[in-house]
Structure formats: C-alpha cells, structure tokens
Predicted model as a PDB file, atoms N, CA, C, CB and O in Angstrom, pLDDT in the B-factor column:
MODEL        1                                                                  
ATOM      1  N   UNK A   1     145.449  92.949  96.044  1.00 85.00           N  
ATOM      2  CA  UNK A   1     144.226  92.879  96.813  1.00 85.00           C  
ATOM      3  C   UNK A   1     144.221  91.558  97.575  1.00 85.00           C  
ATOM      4  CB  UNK A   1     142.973  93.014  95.896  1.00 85.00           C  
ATOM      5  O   UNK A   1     144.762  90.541  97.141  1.00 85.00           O  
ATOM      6  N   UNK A   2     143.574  91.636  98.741  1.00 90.00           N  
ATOM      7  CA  UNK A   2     143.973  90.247  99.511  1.00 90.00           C  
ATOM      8  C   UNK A   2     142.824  89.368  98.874  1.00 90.00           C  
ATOM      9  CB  UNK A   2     143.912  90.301 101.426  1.00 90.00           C  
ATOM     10  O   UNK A   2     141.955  89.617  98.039  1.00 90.00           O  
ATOM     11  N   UNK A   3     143.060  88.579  99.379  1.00 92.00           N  
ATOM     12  CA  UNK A   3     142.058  87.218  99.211  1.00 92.00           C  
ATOM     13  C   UNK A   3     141.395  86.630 100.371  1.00 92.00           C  
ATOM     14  CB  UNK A   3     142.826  86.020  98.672  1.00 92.00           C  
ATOM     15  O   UNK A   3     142.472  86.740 100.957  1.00 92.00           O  
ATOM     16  N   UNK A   4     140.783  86.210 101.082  1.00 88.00           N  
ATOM     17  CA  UNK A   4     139.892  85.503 102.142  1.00 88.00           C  
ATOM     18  C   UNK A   4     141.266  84.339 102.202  1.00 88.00           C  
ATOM     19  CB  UNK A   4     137.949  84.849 101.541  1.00 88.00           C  
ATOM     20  O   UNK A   4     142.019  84.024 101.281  1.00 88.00           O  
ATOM     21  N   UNK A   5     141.259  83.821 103.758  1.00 92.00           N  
ATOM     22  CA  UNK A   5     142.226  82.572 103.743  1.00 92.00           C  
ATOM     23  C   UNK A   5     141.103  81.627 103.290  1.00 92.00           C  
ATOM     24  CB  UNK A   5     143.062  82.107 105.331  1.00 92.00           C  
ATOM     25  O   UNK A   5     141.141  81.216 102.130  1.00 92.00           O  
ATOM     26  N   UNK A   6     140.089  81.242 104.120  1.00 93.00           N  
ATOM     27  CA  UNK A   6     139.011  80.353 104.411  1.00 93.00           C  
ATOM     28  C   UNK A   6     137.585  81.198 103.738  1.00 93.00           C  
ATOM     29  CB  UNK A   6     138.964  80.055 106.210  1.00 93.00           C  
ATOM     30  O   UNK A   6     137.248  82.381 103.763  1.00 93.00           O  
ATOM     31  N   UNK A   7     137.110  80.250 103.283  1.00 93.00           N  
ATOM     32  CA  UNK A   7     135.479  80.233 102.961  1.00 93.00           C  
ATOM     33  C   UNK A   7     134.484  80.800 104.049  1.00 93.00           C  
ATOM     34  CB  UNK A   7     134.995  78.697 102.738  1.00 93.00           C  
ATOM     35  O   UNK A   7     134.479  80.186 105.116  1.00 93.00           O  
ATOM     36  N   UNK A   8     133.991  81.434 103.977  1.00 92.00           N  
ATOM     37  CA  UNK A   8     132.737  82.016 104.915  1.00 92.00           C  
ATOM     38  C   UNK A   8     131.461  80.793 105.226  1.00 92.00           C  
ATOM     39  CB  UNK A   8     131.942  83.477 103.953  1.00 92.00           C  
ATOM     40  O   UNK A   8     131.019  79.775 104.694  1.00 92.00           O  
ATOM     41  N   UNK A   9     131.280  81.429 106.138  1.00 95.00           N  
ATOM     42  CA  UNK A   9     129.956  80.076 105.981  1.00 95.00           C  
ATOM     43  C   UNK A   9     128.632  80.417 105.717  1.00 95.00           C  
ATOM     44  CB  UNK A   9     129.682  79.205 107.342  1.00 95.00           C  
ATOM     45  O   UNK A   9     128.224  81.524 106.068  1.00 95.00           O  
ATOM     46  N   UNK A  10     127.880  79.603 105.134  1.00 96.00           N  
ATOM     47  CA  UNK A  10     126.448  79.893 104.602  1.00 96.00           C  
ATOM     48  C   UNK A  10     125.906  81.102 105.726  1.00 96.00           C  
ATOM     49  CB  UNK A  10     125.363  78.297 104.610  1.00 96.00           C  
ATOM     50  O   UNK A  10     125.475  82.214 105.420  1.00 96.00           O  
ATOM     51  N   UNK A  11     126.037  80.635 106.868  1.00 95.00           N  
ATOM     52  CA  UNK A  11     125.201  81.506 108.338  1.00 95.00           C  
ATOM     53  C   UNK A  11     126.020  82.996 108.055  1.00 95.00           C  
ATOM     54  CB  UNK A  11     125.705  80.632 110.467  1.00 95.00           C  
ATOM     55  O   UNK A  11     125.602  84.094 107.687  1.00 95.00           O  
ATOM     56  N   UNK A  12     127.226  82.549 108.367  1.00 93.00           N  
ATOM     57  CA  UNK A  12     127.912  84.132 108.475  1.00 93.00           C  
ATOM     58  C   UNK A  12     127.562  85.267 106.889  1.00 93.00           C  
ATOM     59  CB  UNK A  12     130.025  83.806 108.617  1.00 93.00           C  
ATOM     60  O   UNK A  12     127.515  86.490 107.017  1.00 93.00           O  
ATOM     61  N   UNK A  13     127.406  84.745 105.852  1.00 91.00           N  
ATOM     62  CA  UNK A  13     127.405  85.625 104.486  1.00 91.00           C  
ATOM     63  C   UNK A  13     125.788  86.066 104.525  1.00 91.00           C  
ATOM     64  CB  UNK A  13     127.907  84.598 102.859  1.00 91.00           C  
ATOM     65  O   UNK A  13     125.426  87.186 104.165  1.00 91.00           O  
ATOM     66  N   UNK A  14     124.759  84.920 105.066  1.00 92.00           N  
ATOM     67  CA  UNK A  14     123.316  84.709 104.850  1.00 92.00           C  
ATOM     68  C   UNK A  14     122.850  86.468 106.326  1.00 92.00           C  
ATOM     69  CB  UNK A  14     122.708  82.337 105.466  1.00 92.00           C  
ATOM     70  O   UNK A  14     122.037  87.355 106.066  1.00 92.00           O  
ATOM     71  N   UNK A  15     123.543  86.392 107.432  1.00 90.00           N  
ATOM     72  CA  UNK A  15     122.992  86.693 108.203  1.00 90.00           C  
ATOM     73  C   UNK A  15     123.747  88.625 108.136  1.00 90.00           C  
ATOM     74  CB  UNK A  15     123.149  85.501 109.430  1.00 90.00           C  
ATOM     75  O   UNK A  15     123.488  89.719 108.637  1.00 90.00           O  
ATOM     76  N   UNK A  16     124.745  88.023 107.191  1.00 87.00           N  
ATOM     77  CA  UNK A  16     125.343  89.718 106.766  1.00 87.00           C  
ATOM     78  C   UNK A  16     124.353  90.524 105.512  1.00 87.00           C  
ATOM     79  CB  UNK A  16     127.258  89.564 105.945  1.00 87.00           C  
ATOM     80  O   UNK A  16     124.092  91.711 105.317  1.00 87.00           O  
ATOM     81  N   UNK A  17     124.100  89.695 105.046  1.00 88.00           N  
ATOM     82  CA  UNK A  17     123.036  90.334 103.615  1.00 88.00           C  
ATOM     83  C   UNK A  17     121.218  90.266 104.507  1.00 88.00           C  
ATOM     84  CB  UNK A  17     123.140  88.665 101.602  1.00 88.00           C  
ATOM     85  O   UNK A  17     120.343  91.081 104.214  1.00 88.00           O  
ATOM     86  N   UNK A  18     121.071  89.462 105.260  1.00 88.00           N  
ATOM     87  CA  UNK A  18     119.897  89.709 106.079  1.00 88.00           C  
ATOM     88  C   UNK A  18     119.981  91.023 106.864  1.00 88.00           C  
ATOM     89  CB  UNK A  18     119.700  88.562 107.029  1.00 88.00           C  
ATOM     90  O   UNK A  18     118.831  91.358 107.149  1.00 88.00           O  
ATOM     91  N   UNK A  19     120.938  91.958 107.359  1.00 80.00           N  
ATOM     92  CA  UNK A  19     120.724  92.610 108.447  1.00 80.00           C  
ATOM     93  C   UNK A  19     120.395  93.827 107.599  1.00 80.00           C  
ATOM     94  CB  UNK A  19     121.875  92.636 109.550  1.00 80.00           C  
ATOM     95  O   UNK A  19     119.878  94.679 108.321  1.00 80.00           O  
ATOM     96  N   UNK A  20     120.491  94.186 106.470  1.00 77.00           N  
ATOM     97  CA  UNK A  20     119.959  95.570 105.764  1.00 77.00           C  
ATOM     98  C   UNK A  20     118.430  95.064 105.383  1.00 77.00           C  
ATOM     99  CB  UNK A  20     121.000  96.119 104.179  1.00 77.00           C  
ATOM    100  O   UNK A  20     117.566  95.930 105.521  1.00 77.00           O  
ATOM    101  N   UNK A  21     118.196  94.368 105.135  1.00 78.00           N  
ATOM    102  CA  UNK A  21     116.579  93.864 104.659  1.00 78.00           C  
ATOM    103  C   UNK A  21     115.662  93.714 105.660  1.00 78.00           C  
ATOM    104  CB  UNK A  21     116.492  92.462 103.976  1.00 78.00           C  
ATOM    105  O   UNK A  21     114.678  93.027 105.387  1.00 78.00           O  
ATOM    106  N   UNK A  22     115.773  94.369 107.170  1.00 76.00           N  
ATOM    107  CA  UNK A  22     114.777  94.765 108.060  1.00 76.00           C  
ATOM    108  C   UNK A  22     113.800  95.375 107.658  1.00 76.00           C  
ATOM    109  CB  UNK A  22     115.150  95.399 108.912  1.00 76.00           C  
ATOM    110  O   UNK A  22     114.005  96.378 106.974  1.00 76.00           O  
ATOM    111  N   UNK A  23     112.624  95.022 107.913  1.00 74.00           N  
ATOM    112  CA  UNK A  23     111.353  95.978 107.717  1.00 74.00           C  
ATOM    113  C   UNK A  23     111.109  96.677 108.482  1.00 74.00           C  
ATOM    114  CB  UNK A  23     110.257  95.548 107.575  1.00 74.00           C  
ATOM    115  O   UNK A  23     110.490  96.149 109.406  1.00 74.00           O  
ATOM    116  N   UNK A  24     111.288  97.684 108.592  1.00 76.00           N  
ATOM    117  CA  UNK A  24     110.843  99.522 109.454  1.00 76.00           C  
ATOM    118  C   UNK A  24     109.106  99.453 109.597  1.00 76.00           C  
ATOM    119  CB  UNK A  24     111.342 101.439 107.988  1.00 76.00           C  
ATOM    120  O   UNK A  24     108.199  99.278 108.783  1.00 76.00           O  
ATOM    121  N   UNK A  25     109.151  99.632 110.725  1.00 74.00           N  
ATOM    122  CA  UNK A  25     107.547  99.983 111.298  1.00 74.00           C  
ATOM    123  C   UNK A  25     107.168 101.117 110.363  1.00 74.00           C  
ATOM    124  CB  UNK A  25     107.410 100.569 113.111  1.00 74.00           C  
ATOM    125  O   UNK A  25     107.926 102.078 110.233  1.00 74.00           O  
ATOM    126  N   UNK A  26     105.991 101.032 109.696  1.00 78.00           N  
ATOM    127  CA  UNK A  26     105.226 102.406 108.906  1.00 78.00           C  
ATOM    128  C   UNK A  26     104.538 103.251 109.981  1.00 78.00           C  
ATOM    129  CB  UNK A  26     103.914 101.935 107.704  1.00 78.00           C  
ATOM    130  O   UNK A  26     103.690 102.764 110.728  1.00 78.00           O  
ATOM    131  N   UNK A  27     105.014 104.824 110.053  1.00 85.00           N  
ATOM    132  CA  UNK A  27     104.486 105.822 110.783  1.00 85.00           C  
ATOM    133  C   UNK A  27     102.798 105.508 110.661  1.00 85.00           C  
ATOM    134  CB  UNK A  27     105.036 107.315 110.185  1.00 85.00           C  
ATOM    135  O   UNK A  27     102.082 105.066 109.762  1.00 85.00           O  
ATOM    136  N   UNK A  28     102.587 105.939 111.935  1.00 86.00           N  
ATOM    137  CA  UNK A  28     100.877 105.767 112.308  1.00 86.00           C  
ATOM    138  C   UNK A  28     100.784 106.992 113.075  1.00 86.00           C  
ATOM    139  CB  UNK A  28     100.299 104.262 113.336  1.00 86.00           C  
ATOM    140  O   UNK A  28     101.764 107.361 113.721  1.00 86.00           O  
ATOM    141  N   UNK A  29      99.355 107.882 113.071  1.00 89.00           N  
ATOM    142  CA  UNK A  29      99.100 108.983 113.647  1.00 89.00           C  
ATOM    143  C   UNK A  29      97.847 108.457 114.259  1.00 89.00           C  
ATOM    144  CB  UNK A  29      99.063 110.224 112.761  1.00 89.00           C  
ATOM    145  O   UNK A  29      97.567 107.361 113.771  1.00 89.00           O  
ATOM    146  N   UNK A  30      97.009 108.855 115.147  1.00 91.00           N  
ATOM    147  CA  UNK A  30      95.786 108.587 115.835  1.00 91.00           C  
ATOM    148  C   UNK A  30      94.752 109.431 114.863  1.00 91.00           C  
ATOM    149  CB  UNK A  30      95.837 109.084 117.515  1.00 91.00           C  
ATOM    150  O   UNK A  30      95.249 110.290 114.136  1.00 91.00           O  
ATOM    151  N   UNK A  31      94.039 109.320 114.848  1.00 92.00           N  
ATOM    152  CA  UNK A  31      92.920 109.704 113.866  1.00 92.00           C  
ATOM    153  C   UNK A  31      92.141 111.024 115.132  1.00 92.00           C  
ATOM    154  CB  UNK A  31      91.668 107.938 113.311  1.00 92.00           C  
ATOM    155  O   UNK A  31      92.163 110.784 116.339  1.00 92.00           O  
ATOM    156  N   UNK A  32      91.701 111.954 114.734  1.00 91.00           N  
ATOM    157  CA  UNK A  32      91.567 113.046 116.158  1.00 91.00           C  
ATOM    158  C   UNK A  32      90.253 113.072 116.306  1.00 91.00           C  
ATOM    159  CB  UNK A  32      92.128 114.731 116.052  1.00 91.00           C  
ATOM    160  O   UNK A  32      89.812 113.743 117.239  1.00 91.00           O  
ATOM    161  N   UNK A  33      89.257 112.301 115.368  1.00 91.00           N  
ATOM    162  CA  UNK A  33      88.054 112.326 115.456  1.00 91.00           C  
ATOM    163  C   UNK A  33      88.018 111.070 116.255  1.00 91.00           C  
ATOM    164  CB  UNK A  33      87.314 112.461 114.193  1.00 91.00           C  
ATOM    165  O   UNK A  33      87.301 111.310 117.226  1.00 91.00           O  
ATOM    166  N   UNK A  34      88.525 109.639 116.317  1.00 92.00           N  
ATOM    167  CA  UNK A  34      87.828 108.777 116.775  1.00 92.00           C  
ATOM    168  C   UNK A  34      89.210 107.775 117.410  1.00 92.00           C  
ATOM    169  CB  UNK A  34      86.736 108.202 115.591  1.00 92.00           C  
ATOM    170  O   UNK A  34      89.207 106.582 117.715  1.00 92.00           O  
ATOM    171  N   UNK A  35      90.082 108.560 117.446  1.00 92.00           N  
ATOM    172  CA  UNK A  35      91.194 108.129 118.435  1.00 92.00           C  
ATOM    173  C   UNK A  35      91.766 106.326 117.960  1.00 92.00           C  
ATOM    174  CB  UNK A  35      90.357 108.221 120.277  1.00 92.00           C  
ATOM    175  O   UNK A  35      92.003 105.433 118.774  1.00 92.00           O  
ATOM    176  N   UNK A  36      91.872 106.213 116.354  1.00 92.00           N  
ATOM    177  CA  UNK A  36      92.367 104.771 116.365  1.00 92.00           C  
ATOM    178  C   UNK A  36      93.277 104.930 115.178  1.00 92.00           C  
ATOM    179  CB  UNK A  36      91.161 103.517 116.203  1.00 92.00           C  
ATOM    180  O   UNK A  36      92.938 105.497 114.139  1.00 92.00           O  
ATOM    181  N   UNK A  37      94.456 104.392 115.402  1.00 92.00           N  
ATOM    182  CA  UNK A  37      95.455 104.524 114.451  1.00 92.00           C  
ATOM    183  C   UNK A  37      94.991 104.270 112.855  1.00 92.00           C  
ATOM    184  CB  UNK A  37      96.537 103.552 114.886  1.00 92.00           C  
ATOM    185  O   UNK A  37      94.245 103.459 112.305  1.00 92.00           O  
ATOM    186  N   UNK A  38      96.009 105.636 112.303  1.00 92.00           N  
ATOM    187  CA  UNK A  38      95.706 105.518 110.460  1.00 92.00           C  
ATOM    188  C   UNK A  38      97.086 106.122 109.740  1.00 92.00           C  
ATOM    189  CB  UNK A  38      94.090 106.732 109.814  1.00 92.00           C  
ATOM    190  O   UNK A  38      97.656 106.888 110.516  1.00 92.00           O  
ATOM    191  N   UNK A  39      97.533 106.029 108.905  1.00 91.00           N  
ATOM    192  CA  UNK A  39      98.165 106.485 108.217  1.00 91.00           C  
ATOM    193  C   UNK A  39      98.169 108.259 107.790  1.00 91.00           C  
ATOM    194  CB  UNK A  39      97.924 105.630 107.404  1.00 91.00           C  
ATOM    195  O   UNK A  39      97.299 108.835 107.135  1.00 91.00           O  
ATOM    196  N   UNK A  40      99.329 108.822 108.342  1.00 92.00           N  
ATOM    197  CA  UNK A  40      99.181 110.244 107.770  1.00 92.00           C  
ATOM    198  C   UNK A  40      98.702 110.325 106.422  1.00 92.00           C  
ATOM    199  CB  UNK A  40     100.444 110.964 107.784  1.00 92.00           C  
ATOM    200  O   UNK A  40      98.933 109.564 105.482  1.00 92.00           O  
ATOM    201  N   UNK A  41      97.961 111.419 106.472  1.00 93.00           N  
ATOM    202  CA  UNK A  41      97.992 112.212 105.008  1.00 93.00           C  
ATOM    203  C   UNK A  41      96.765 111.044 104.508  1.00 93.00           C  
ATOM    204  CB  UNK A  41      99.900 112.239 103.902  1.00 93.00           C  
ATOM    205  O   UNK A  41      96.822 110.645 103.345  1.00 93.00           O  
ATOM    206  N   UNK A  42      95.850 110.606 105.275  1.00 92.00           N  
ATOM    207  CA  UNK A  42      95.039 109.978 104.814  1.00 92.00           C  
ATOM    208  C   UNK A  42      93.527 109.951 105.115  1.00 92.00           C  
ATOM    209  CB  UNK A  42      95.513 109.088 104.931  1.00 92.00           C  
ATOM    210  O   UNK A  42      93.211 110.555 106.140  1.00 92.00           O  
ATOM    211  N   UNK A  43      92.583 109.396 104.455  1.00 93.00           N  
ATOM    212  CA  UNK A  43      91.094 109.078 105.555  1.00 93.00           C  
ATOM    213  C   UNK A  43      91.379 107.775 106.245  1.00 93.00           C  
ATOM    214  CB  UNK A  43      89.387 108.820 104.623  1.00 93.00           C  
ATOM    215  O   UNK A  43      91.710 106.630 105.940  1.00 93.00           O  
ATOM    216  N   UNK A  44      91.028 108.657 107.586  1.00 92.00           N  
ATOM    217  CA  UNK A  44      90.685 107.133 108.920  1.00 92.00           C  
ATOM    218  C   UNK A  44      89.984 106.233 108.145  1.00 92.00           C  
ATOM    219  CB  UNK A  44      89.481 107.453 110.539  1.00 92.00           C  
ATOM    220  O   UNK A  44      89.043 106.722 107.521  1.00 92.00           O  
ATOM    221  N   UNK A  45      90.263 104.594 107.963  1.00 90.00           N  
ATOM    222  CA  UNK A  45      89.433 104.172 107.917  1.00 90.00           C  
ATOM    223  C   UNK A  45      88.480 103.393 108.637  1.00 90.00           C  
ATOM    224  CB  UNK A  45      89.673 103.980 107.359  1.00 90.00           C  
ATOM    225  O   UNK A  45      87.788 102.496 108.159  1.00 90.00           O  
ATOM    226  N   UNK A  46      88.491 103.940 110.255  1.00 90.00           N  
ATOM    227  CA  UNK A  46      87.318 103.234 110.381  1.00 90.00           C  
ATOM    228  C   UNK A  46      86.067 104.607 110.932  1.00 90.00           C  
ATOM    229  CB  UNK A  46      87.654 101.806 111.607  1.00 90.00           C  
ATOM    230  O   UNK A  46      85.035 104.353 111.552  1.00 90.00           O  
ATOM    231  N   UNK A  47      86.400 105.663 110.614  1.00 92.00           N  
ATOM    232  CA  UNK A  47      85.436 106.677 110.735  1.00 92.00           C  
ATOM    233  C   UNK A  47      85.384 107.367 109.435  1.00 92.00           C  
ATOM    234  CB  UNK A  47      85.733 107.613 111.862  1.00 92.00           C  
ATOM    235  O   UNK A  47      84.182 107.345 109.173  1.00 92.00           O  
ATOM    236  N   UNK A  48      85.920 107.902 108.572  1.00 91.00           N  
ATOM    237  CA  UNK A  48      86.191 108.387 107.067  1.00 91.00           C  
ATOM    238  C   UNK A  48      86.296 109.620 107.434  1.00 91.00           C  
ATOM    239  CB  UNK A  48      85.103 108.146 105.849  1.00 91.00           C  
ATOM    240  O   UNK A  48      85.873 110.406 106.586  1.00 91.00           O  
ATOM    241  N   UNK A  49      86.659 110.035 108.280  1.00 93.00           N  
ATOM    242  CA  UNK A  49      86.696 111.590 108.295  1.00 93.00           C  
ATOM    243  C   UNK A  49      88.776 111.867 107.972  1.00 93.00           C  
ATOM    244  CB  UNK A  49      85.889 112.298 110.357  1.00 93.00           C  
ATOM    245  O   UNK A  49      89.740 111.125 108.156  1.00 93.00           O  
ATOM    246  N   UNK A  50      88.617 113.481 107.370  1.00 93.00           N  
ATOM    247  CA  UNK A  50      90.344 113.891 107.012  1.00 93.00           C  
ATOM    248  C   UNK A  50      90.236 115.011 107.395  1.00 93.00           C  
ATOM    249  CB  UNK A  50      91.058 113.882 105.449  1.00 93.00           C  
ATOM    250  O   UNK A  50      89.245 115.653 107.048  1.00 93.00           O  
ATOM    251  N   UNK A  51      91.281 115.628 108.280  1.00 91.00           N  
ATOM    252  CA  UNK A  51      91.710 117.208 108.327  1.00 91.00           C  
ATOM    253  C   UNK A  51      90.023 117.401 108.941  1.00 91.00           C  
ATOM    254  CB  UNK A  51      92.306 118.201 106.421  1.00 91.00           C  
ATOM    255  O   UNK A  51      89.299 118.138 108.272  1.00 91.00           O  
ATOM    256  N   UNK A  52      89.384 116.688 110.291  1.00 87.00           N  
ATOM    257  CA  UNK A  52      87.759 117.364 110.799  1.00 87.00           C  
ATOM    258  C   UNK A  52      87.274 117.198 109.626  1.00 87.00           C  
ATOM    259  CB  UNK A  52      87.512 119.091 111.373  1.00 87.00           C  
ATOM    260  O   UNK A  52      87.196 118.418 109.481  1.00 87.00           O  
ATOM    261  N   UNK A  53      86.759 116.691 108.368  1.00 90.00           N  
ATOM    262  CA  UNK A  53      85.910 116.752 107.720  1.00 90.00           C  
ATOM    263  C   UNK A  53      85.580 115.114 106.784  1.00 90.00           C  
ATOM    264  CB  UNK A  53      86.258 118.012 107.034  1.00 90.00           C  
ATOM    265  O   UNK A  53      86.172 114.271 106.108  1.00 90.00           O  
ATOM    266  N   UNK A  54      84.202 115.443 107.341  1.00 91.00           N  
ATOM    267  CA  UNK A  54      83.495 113.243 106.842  1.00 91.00           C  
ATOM    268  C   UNK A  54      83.666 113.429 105.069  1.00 91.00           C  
ATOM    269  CB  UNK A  54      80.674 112.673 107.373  1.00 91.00           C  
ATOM    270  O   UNK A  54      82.905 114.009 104.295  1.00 91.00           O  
ATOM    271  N   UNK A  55      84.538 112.939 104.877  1.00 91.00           N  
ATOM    272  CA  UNK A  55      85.024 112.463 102.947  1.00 91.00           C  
ATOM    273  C   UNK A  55      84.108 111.235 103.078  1.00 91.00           C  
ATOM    274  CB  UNK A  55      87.213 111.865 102.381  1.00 91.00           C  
ATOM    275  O   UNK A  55      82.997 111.378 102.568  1.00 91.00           O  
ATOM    276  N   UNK A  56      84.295 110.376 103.506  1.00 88.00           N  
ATOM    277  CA  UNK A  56      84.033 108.924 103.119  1.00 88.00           C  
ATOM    278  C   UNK A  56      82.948 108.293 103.939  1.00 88.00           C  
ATOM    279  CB  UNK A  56      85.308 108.070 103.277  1.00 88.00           C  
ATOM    280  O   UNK A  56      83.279 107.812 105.023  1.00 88.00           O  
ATOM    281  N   UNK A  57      81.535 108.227 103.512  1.00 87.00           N  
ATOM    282  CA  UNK A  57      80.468 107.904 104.866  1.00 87.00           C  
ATOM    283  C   UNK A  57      80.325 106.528 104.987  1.00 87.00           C  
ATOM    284  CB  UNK A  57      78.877 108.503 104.740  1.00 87.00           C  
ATOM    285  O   UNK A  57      80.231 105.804 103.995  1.00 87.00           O  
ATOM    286  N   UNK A  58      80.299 106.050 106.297  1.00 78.00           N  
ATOM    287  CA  UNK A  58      80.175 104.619 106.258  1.00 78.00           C  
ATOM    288  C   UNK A  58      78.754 103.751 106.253  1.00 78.00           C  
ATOM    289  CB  UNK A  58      80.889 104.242 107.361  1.00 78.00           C  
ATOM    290  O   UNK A  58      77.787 103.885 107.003  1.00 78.00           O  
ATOM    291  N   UNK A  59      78.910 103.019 105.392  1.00 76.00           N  
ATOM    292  CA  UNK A  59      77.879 102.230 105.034  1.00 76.00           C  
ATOM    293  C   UNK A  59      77.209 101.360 106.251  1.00 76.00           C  
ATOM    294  CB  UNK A  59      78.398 101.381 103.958  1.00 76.00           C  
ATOM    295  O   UNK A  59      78.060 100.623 106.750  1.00 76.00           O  
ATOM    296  N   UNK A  60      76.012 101.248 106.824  1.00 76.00           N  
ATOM    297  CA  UNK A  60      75.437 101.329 108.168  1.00 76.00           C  
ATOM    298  C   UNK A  60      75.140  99.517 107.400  1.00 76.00           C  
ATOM    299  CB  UNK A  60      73.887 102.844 108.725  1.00 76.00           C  
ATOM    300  O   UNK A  60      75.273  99.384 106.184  1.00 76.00           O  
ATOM    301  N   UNK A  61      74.809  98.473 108.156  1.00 74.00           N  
ATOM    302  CA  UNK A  61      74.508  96.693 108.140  1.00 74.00           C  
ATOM    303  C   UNK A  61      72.952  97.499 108.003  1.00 74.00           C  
ATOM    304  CB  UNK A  61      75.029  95.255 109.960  1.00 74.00           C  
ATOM    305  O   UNK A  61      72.574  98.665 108.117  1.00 74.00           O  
ATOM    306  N   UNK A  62      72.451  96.484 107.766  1.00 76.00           N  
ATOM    307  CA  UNK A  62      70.854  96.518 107.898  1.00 76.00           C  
ATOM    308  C   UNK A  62      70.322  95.682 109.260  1.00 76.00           C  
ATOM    309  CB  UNK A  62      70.144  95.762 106.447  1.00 76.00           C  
ATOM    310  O   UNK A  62      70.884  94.627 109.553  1.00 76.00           O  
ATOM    311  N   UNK A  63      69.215  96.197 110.077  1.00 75.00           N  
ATOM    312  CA  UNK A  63      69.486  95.113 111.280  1.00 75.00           C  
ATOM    313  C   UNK A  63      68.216  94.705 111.315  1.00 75.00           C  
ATOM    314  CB  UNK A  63      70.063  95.613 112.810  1.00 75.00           C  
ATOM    315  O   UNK A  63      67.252  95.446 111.126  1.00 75.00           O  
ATOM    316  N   UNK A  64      68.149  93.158 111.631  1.00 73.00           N  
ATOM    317  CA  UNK A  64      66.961  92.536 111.902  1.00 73.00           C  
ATOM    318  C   UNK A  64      65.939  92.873 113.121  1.00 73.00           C  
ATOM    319  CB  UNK A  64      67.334  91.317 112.001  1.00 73.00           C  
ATOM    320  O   UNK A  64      66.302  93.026 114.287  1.00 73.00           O  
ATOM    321  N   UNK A  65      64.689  92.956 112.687  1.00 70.00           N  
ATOM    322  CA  UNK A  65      63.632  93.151 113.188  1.00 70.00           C  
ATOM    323  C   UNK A  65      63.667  91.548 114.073  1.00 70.00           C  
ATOM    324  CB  UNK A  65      62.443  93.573 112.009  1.00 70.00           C  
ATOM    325  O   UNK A  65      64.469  90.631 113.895  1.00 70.00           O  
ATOM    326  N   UNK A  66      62.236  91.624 115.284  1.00 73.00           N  
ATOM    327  CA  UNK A  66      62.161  89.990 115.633  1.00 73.00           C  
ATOM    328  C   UNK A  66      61.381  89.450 115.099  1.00 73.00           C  
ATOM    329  CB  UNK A  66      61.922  89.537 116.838  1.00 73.00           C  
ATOM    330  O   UNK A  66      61.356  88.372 115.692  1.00 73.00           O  
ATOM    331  N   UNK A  67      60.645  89.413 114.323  1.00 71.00           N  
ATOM    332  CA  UNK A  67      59.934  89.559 113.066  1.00 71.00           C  
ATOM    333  C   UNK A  67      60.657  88.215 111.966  1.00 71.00           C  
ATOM    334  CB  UNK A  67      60.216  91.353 112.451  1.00 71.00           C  
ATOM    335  O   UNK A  67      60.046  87.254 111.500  1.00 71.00           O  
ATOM    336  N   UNK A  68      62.000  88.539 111.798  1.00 65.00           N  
ATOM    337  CA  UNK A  68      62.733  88.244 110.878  1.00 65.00           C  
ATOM    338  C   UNK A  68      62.668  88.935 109.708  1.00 65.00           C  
ATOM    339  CB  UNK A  68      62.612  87.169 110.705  1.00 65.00           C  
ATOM    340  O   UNK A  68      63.132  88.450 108.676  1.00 65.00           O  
ATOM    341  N   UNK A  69      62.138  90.032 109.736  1.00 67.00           N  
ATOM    342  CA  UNK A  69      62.476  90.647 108.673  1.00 67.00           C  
ATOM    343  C   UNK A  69      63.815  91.889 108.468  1.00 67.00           C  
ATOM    344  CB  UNK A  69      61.248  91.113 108.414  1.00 67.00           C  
ATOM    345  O   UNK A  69      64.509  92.174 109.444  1.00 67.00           O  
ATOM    346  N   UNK A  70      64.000  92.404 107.408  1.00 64.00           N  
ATOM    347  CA  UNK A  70      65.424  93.479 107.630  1.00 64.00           C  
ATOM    348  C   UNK A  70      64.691  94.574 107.275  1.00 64.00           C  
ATOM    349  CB  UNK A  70      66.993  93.299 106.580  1.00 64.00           C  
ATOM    350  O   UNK A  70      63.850  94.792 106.403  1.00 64.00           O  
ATOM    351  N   UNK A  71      65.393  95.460 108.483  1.00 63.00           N  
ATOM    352  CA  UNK A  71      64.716  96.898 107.930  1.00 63.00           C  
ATOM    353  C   UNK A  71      66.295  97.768 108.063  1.00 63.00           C  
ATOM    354  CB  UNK A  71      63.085  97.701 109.212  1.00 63.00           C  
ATOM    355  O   UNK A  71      67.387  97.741 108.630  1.00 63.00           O  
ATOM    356  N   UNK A  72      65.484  98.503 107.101  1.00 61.00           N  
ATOM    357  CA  UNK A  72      66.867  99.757 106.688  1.00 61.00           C  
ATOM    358  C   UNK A  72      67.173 100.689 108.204  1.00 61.00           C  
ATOM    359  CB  UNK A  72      66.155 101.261 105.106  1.00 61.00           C  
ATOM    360  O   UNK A  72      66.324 101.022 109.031  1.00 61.00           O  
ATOM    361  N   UNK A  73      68.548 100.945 108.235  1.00 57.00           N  
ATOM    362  CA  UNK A  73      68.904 102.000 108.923  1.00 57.00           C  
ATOM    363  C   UNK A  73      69.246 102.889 108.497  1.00 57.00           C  
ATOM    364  CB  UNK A  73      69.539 101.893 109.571  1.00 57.00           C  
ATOM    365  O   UNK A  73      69.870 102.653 107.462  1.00 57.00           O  
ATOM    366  N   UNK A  74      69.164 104.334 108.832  1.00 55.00           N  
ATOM    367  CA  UNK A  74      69.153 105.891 107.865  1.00 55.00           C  
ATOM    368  C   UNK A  74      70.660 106.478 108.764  1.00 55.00           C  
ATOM    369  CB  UNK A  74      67.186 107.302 108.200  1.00 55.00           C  
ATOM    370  O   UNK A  74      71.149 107.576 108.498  1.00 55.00           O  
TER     371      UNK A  74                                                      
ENDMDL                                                                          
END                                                                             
C-alpha cells in the first residue's frame, strides 16, 4: 500500500472533511391560505390553518383605548 511522500496541510485535510458537512436548505411550501412560507406537512405558523382548515387560532394583543385603558378584542 503506498504511503503519502509529504504531509498534507492543515487547509488541504480541514477543507476536504469540510466539503460533506454543508447544510442543505430545508424544503419550504407557501402556505395557500395566507401565501408565507412554512414547512410541509405542517400548521402555517403565522395563520394556523392545515390542508384549508384553522387547527391553531391565533391569540388577538389587547388594544388600548385613548382612555388608557385595555379593552378585549373578540
């Protein structure tokens, strides 16, 4: 079995074991209710709806009156 004449260098061994350890972009689908990228096979999260149907309802801020007081939103 042969042998290497010369030593490799830190860059050349470092940048051969770096080129399999790329990170791959994760698939994204558009969400069809509200058109903003989400993960297949999942609830949108910034509308909660899956497959046309609201799973997950989103929790509404409470908004100030000029008053300064908070009143509920339904």
């Amino acid at each position: 079995m042969p042998n290497p004449k010369r030593k490799h260098t830190p860059h050349r061994r470092d940048s051969r074991r770096s080129a399999n350890s790329k990170i791959d972009a994760l698939n994204s689908s558009g969400c069809p209710n509200c058109k903003a990228p989400k993960m297949p096979h999942r609830v949108c999260p910034s509308c909660g709806f899956y497959n046309n149907e609201l799973i997950v309802a989103r929790k509404e801020k409470k908004a100030k009156t000029q008053d300064g007081q908070q009143q509920e939103s339904k």
